[in-house]
C-alpha atoms as an extended CHARMM CRD file, in Angstrom:
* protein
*
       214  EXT
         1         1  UNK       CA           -118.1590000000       10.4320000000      -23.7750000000  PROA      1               0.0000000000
         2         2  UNK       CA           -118.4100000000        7.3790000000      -22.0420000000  PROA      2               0.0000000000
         3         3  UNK       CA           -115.6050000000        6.4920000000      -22.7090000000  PROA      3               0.0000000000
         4         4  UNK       CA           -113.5060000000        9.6590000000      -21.3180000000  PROA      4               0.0000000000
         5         5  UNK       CA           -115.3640000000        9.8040000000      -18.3130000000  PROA      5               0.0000000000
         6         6  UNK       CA           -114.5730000000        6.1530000000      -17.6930000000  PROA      6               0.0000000000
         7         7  UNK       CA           -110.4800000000        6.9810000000      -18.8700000000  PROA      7               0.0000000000
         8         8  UNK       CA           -110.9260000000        9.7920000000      -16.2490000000  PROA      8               0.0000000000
         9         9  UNK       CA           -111.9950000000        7.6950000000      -13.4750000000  PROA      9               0.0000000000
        10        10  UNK       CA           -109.3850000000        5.2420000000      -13.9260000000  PROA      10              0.0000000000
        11        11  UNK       CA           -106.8850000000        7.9130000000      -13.8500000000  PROA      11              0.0000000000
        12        12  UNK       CA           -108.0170000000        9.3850000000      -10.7820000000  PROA      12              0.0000000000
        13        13  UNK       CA           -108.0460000000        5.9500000000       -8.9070000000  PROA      13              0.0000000000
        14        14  UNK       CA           -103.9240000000        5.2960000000      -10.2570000000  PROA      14              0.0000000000
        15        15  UNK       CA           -103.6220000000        8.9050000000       -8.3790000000  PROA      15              0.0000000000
        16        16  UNK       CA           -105.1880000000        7.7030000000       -5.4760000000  PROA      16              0.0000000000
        17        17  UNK       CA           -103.6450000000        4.5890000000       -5.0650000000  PROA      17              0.0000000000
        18        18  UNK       CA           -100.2620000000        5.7830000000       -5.7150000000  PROA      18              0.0000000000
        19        19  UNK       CA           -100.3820000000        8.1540000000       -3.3210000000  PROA      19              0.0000000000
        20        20  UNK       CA           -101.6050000000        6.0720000000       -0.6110000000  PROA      20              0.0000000000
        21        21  UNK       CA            -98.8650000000        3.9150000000       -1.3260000000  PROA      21              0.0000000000
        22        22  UNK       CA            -96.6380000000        7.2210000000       -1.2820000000  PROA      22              0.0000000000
        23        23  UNK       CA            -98.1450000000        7.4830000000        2.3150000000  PROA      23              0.0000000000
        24        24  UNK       CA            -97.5670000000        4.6760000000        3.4740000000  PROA      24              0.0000000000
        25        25  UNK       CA            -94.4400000000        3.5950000000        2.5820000000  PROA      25              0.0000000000
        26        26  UNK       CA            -93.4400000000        7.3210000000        4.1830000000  PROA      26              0.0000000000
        27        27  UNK       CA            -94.9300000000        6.3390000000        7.3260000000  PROA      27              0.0000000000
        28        28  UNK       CA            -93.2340000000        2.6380000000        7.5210000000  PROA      28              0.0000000000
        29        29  UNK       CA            -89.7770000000        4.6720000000        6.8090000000  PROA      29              0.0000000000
        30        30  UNK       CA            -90.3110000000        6.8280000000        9.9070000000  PROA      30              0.0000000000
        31        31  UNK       CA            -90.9510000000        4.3350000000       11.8040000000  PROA      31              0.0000000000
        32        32  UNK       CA            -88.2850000000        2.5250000000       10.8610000000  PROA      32              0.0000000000
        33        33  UNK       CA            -86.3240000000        5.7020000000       11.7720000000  PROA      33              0.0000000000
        34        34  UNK       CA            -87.3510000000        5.9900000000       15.3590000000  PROA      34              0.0000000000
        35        35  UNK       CA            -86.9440000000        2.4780000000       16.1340000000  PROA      35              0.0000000000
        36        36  UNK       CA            -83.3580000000        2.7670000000       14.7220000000  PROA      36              0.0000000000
        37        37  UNK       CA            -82.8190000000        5.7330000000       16.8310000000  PROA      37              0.0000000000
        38        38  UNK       CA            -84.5420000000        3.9360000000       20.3270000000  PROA      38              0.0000000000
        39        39  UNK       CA            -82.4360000000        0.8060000000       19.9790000000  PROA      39              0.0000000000
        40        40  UNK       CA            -79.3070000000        3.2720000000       19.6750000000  PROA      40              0.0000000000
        41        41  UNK       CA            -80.2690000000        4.9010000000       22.7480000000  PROA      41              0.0000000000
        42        42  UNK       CA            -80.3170000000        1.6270000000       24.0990000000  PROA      42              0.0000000000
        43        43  UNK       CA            -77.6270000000        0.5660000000       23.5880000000  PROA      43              0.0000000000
        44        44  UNK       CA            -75.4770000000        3.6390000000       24.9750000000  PROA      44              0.0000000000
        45        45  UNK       CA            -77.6190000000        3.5420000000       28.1780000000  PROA      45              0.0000000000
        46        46  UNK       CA            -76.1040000000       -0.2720000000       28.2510000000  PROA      46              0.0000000000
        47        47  UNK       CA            -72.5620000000        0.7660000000       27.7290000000  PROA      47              0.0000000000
        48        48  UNK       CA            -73.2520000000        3.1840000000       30.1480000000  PROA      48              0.0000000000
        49        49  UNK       CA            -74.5630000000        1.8720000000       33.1380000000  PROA      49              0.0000000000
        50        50  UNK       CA            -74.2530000000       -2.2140000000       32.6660000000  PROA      50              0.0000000000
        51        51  UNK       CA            -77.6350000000       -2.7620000000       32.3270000000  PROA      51              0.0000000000
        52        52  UNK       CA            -81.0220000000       -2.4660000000       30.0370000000  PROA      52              0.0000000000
        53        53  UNK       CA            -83.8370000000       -0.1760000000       31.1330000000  PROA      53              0.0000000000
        54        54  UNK       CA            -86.8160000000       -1.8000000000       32.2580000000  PROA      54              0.0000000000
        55        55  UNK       CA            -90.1290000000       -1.2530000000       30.4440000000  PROA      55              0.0000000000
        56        56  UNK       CA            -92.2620000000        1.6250000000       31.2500000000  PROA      56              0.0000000000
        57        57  UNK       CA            -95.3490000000        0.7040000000       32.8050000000  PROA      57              0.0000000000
        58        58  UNK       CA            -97.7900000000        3.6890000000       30.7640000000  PROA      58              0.0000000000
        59        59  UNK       CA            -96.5150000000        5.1300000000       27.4140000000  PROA      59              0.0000000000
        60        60  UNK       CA            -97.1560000000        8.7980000000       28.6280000000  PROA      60              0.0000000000
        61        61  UNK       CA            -94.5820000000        8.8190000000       31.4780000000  PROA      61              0.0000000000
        62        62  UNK       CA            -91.7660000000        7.2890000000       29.4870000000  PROA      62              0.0000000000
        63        63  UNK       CA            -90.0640000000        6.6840000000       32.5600000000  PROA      63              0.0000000000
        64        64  UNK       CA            -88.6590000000        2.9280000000       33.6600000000  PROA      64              0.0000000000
        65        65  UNK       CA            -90.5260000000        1.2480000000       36.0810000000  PROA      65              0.0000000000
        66        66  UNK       CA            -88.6930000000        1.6780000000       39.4300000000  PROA      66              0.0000000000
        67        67  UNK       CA            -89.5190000000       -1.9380000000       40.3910000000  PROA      67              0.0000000000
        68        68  UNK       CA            -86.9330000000       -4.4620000000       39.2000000000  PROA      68              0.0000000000
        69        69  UNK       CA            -88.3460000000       -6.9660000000       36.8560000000  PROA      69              0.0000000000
        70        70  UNK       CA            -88.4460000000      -10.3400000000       37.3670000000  PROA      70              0.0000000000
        71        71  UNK       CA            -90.1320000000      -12.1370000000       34.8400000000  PROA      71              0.0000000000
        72        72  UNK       CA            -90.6810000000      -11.9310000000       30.8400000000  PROA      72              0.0000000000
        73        73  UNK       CA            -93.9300000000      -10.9210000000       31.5350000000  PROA      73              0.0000000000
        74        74  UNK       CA            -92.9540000000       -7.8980000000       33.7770000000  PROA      74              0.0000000000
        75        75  UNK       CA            -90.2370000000       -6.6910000000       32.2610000000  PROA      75              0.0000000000
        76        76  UNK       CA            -92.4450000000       -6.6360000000       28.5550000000  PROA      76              0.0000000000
        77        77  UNK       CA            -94.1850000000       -2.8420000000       28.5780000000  PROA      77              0.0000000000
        78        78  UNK       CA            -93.4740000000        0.4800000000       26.3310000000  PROA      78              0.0000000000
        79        79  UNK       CA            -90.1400000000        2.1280000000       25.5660000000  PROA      79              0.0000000000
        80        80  UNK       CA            -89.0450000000        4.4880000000       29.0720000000  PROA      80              0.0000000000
        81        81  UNK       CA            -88.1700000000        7.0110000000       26.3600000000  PROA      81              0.0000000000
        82        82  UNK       CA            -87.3220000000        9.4580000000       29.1050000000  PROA      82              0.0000000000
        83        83  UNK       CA            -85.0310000000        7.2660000000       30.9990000000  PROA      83              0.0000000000
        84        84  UNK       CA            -82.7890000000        6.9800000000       27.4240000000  PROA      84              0.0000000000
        85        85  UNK       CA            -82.9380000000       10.5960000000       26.9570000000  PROA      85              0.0000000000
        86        86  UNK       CA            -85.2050000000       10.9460000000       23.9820000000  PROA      86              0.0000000000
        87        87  UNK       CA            -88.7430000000       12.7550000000       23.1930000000  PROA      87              0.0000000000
        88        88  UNK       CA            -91.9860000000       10.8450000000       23.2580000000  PROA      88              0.0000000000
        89        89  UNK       CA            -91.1190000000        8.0310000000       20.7450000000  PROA      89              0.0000000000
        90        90  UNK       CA            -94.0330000000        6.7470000000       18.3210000000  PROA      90              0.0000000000
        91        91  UNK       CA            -94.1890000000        5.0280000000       15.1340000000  PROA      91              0.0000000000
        92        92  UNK       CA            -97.3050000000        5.3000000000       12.8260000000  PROA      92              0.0000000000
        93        93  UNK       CA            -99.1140000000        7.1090000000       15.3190000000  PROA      93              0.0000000000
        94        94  UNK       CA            -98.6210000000        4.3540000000       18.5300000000  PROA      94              0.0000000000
        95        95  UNK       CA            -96.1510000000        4.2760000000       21.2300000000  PROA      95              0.0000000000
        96        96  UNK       CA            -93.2820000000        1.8740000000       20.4380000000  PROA      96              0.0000000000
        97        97  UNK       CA            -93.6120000000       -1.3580000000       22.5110000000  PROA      97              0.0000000000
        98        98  UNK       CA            -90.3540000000       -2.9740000000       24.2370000000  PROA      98              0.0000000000
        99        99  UNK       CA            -89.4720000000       -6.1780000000       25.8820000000  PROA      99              0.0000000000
       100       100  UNK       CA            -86.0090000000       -6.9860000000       27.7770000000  PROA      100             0.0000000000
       101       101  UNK       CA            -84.3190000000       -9.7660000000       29.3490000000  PROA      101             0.0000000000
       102       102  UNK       CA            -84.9320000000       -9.5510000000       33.1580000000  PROA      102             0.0000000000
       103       103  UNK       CA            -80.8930000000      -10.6090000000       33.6980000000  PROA      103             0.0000000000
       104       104  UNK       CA            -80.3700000000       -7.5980000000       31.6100000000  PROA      104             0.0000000000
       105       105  UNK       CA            -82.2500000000       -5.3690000000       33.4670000000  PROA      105             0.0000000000
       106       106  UNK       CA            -81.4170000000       -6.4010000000       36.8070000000  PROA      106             0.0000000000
       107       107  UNK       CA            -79.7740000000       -3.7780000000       39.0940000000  PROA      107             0.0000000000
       108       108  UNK       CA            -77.1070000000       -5.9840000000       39.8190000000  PROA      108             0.0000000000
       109       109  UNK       CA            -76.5060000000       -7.6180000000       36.4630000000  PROA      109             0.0000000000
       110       110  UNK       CA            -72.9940000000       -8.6300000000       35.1020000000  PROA      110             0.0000000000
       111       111  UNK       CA            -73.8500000000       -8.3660000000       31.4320000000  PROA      111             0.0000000000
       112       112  UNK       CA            -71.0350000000      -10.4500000000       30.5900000000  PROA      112             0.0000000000
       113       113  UNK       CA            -72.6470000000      -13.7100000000       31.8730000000  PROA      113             0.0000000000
       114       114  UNK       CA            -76.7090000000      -12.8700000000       31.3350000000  PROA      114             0.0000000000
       115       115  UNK       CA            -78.2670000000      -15.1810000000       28.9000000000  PROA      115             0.0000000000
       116       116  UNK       CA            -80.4830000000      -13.0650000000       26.6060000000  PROA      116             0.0000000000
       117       117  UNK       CA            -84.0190000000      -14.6410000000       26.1390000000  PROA      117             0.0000000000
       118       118  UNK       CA            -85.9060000000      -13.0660000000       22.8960000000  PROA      118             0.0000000000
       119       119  UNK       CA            -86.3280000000      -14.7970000000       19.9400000000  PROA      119             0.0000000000
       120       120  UNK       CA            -87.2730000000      -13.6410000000       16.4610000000  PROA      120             0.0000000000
       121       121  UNK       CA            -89.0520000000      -15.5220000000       13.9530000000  PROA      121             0.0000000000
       122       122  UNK       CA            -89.9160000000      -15.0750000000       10.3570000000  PROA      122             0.0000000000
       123       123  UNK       CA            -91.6840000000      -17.1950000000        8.0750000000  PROA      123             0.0000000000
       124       124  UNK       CA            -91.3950000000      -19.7790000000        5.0480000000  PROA      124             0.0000000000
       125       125  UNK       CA            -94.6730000000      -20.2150000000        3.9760000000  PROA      125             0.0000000000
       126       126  UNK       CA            -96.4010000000      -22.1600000000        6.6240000000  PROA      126             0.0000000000
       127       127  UNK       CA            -93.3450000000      -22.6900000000        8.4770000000  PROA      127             0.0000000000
       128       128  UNK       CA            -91.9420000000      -19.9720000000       11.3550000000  PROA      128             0.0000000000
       129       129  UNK       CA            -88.0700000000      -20.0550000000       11.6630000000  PROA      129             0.0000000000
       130       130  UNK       CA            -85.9110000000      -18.4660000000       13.8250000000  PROA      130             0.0000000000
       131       131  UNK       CA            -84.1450000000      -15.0800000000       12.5600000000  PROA      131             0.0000000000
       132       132  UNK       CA            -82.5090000000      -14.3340000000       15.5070000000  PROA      132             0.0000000000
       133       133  UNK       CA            -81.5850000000      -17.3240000000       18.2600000000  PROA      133             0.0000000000
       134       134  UNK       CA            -83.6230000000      -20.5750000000       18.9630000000  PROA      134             0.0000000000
       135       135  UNK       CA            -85.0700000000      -22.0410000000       22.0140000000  PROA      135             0.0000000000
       136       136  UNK       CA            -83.3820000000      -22.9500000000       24.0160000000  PROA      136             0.0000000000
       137       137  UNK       CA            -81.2180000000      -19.9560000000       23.8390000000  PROA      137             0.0000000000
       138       138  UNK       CA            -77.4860000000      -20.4230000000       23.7540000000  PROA      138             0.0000000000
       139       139  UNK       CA            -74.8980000000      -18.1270000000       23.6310000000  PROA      139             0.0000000000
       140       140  UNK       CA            -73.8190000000      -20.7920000000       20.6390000000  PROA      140             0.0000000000
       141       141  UNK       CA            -77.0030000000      -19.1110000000       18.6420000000  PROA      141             0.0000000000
       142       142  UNK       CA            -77.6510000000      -16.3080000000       21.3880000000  PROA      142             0.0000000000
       143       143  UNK       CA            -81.2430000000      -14.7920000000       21.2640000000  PROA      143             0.0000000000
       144       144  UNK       CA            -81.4890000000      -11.2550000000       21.8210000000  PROA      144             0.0000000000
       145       145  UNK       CA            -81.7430000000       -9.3530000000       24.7240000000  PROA      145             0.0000000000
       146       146  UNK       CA            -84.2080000000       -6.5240000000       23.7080000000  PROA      146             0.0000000000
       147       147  UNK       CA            -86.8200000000       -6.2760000000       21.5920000000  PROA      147             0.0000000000
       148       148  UNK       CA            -89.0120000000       -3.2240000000       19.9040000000  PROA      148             0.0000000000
       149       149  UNK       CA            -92.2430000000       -3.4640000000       18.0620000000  PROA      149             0.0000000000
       150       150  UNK       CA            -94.3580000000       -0.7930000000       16.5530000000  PROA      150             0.0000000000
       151       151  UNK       CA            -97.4760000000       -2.2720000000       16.0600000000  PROA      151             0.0000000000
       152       152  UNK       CA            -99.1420000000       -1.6680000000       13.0030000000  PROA      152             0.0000000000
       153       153  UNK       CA           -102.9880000000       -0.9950000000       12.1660000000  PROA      153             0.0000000000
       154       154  UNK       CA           -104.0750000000       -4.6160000000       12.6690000000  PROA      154             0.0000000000
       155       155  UNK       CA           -103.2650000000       -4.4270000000       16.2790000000  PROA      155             0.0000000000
       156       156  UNK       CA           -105.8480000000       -6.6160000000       17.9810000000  PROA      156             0.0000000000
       157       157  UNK       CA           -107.3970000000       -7.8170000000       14.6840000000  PROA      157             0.0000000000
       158       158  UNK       CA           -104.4370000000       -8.8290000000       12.0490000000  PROA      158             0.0000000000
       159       159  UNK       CA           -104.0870000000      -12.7130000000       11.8420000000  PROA      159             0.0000000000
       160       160  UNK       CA           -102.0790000000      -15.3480000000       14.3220000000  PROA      160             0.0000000000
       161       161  UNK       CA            -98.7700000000      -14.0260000000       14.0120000000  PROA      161             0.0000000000
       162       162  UNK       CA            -99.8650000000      -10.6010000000       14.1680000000  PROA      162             0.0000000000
       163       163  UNK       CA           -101.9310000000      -11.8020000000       17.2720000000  PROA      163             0.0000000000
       164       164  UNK       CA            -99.1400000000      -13.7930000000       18.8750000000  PROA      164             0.0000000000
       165       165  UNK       CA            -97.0000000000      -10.0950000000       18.8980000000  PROA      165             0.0000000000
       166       166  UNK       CA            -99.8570000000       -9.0220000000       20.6240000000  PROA      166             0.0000000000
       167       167  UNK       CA            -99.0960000000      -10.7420000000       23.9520000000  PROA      167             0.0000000000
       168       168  UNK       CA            -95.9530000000      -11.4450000000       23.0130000000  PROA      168             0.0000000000
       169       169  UNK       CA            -93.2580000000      -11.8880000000       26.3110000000  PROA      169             0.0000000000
       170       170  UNK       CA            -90.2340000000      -13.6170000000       24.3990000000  PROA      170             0.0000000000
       171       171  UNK       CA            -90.8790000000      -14.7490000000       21.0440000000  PROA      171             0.0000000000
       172       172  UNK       CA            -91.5390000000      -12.5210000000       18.4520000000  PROA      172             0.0000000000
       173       173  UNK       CA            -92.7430000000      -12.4750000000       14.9740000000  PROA      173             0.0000000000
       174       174  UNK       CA            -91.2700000000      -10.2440000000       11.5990000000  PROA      174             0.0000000000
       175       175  UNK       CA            -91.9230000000      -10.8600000000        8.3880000000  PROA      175             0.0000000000
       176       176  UNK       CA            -92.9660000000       -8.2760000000        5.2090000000  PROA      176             0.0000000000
       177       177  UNK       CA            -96.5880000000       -7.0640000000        5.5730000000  PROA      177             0.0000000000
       178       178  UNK       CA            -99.8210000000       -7.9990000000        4.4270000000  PROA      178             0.0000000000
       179       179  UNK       CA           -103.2490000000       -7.8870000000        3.8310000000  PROA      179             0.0000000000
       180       180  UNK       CA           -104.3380000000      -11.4970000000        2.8250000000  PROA      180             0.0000000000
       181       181  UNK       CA           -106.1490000000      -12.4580000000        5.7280000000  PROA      181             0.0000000000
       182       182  UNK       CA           -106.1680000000      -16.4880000000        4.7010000000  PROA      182             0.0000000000
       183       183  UNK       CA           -102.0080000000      -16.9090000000        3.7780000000  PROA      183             0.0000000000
       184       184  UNK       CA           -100.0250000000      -18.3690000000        6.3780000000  PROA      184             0.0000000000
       185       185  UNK       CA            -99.8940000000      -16.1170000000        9.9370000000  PROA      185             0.0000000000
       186       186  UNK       CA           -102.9330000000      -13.4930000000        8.3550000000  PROA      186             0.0000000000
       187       187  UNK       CA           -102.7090000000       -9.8270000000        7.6310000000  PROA      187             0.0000000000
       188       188  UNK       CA            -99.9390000000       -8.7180000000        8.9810000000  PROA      188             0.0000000000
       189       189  UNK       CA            -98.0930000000       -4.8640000000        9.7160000000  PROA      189             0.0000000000
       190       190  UNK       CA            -96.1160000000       -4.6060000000       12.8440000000  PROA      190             0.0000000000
       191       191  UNK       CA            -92.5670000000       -3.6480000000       12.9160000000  PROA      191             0.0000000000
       192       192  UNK       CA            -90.1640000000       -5.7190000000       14.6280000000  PROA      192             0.0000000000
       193       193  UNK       CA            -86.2930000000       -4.6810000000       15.3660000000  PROA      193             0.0000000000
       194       194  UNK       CA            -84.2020000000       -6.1620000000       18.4470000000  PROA      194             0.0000000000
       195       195  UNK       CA            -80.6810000000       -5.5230000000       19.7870000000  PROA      195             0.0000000000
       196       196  UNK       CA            -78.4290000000       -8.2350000000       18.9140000000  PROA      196             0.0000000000
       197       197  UNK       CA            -76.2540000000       -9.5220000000       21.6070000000  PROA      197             0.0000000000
       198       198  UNK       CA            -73.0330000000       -9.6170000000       19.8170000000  PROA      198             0.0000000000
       199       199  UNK       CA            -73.1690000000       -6.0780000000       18.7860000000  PROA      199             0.0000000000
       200       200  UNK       CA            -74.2760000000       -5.0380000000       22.2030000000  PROA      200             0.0000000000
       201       201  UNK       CA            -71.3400000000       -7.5570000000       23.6490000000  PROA      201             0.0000000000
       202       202  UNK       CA            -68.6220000000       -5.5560000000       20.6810000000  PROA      202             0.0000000000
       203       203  UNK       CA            -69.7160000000       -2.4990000000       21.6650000000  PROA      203             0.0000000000
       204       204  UNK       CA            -69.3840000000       -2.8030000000       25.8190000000  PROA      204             0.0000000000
       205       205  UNK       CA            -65.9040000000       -4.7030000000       25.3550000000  PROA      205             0.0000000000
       206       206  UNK       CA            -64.1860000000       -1.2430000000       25.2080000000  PROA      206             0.0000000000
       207       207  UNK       CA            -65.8580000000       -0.5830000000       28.8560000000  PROA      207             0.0000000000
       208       208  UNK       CA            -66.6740000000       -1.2700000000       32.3470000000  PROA      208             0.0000000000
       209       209  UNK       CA            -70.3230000000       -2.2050000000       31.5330000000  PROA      209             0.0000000000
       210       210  UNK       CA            -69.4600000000       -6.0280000000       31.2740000000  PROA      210             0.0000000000
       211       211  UNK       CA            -68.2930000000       -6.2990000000       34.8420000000  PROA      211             0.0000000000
       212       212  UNK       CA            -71.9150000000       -4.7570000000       36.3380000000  PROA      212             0.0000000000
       213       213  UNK       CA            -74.2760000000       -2.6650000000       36.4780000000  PROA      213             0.0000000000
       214       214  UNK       CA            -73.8630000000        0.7870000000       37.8470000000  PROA      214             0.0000000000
């Protein structure tokens, strides 16, 4: 008896961890989806009017902020969802975070010769390297000029890298998630995906948008 009751517990915990893992994995591949579909849309709004959109300064309104930005630090805010033309965009349940290049953003920008400023890291064991640029940024090894991030549960709690995303301005972190708080960087869930400049460069060749904003 003991023994089938102790075979039926077992099996109910496989069930129960499988699915969560079902769950999950689901939600990471939605979110995944959406942040595909945002950088899309920002890229067309680029080819279409020479510039970035600013941040959004609430995630409700989904609107740009009307004041240029002239820093890292105020042109870092949520996705202006509206502005691109899309629905409220979340992943996993929170509003999907964005950061631009001011020069990229700025009304009068010439696209063509704007330095993007966002780097990407990853890591090797205790070591962060750069995925995407370096600092400084070149257009040798060009950073990018936009950045997404849908944070993941650990938002506010996860370990240093997950914290550094946090308050994150220009450097950001992705690497595969985790829940061992003492490896290298912590627990760690948050999405990261960025525009890369030589896509965004291939794809406003065919256009105006290089020669300004509009």
């Amino acid at each position: 008896m003991l023994v089938l009751l102790t075979m039926l517990l077992l099996s109910v915990a496989a069930v129960f961890v499988g699915s969560f893992r079902s769950n999950a994995a689901a939600r990471e591949g939605q979110a995944l989806q959406v942040m595909g579909e945002a950088r899309e849309a920002l890229t067309g709004y680029a080819v279409l009017h020479g510039r970035l959109p600013r941040p959004s300064a609430t995630p409700t309104s989904g609107l740009e902020n009307p004041t240029p930005c002239a820093s890292e630090q105020q042109c870092t805010g949520f996705l202006p969802w509206a502005t691109l033309g899309l629905p409220p965009m979340y992943a996993r349940g929170k509003p999907l975070r964005y950061s631009v290049t001011p020069a990229f953003a700025a009304p009068t920008t010439v696209m063509r010769y704007a330095l993007p400023t966002k780097t990407i890291s990853s890591r090797q064991g205790e070591r962060l390297v750069y995925m995407q640029g370096s600092v400084p940024c070149t257009l040798v090894v060009p950073c990018s000029p936009a950045v997404i991030v849908a944070s993941g549960k650990y938002q506010g709690a996860g370990g240093s890298d997950q914290q550094a995303n946090d308050v994150a301005v220009a450097h950001f972190i992705q690497r595969p998630a985790s829940d061992r708080e003492l490896e290298a960087g912590g627990a760690f869930d948050d999405l990261v995906t960025w525009l890369p400049y030589e896509r965004l460069m291939r794809r406003a060749s065919n256009t105006s948008a290089l020669e300004g904003s509009r």
